[in-house]
Phi, psi and omega in degrees: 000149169310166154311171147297162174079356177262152177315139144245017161098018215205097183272167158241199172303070181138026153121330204292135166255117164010147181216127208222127157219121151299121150305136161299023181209011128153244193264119166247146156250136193231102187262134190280161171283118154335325214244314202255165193267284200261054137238198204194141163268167165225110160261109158255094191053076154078311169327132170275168197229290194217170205226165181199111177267133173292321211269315162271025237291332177279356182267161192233074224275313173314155155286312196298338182265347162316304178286345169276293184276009152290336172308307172316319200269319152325288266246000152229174173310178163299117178091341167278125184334167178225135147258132195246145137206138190248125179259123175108135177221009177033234171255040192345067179313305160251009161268346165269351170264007155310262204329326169285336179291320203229069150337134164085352179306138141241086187320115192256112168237119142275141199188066193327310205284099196292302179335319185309305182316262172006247253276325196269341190262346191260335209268332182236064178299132192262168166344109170301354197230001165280128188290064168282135133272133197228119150247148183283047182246173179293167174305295172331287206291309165281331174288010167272316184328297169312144165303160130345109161092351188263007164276107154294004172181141204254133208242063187277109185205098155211125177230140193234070209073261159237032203222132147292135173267163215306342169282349177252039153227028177257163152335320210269318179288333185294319181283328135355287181318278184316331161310304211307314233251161167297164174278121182103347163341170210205135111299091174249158194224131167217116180264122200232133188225180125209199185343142333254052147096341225281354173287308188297303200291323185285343154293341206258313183295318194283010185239033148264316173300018207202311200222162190265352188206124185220133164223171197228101199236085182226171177268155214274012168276301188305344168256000159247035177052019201255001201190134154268144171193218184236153181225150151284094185247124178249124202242159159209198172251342206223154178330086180312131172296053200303333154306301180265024160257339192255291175336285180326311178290341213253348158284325164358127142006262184267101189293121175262144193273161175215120167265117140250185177078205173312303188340277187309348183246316133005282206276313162323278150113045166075035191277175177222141171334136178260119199257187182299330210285320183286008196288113144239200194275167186249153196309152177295131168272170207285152167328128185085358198284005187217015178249000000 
């Protein structure tokens, strides 16, 4: 495969062409956007990952990260600095949009795959004055790293291709999160399951064994099984803002639903908490879900 800077055969607007680098975690690509000038797809062995407008760093082309960042948008008054932190970072799409949101946040990006950073930082450079730091370790292993109490919010989007791995969906890591996180701090997760459900329900019992407050930010195929896809899922300690969190999804592109409560324990269905001994990965998606 090419370099960053080599052809993949795909323009955008001016002109701009696709940029292919192996990666440790195979092929990533940054397919430029038709529409928007400097923005770019993140694609890895085909999966899009992540999406990045250069000119526009608060737009938000996924959904799921959309529904992430209305959480982001939640999770202090408006415009107040954040210390964040995200396992997983892709083309670290939302730490730059803390940083455009919340001036002065300061910002922990994990991000095993070191090559990718190197290709994303060189081909997307980011904002000089935005405080980000990305370290290359497993997710796990940098969030042992952070202090004790210093996130007011914890970001969890990890894929290992197109599978979360099987040590970031226990009991154990959720007590991790929580060393991490400040008192009243936020957890958002974003999990992609489908038919018949049985990862997303089993994410949903261990972060209720772990936390005092949850909701569920998914679109309503994908929570009557009908589709695979990603759901957002949001924890605390202290009461969520679940009205203007309901208002935001359900204005969407693609509009998403948000369950708590009986609803959201309902909808669990007697699933039981997930420990390190009991973990596996969450499913692969089906053929075709990116084509």
């Amino acid at each position: 495969m090419g370099k960053s800077g080599n052809a993949a055969g795909r323009r955008g607007r001016g002109g701009a062409e696709s940029l292919v680098e192996e990666v440790d975690q195979g092929r990533a690509e940054l397919v430029p956007d038709r529409e928007r000038r400097r923005a770019w797809t993140l694609l890895v062995d085909g999966a899009p990952q992540s999406h990045v407008d250069l000119d526009d760093p608060a737009y938000l082309s996924f959904e799921y990260q959309r529904r992430l960042g209305h959480v982001i948008d939640l999770a202090a008054p408006p415009g107040k600095p954040l210390h964040a932190v995200h396992l997983g970072g892709g083309a670290l799409t939302l730490a730059r949009y803390v940083a455009a949101t919340r001036p002065r946040s300061t910002q922990q990006v994990v991000e095993r795959d070191a090559r990718l950073v190197q290709f994303v930082r060189r081909a997307l450079p980011l904002d000089p004055g935005a405080r980000i730091r990305v370290r290359s370790t497993d997710a796990r292993a940098g969030l042992a790293k952070v202090p004790d109490n210093w996130a007011g919010m914890v970001v969890t989007d990890v894929f290992d291709g197109a599978r979360t791995p099987a040590h970031l969906t226990s009991a154990e890591f959720l007590d991790e999160v929580r060393r991490v996180l400040a008192p009243g701090g936020i957890l958002a997760a974003n999990i992609a399951d489908g038919p018949p459900l049985a990862h997303l329900r089993g994410q949903i019992a261990t972060a209720a064994d772990r936390f005092g407050e949850l909701a569920l930010v998914a679109d309503p195929a994908v929570l009557r099984g009908r589709r695979f896809g990603n759901a957002v899922l949001v924890a605390s300690d202290r009461p969520l803002p679940v009205a203007e969190l309901t208002r935001r999804a359900a204005g969407d592109p693609h509009p998403g639903r948000v369950e708590r409560g009986r609803a959201l324990a309902d909808f669990t269905g007697g699933a039981r908490p997930v420990t390190d001994a009991s973990a596996v990965a969450s499913p692969a998606p089906p053929p075709g879900t990116f084509t």
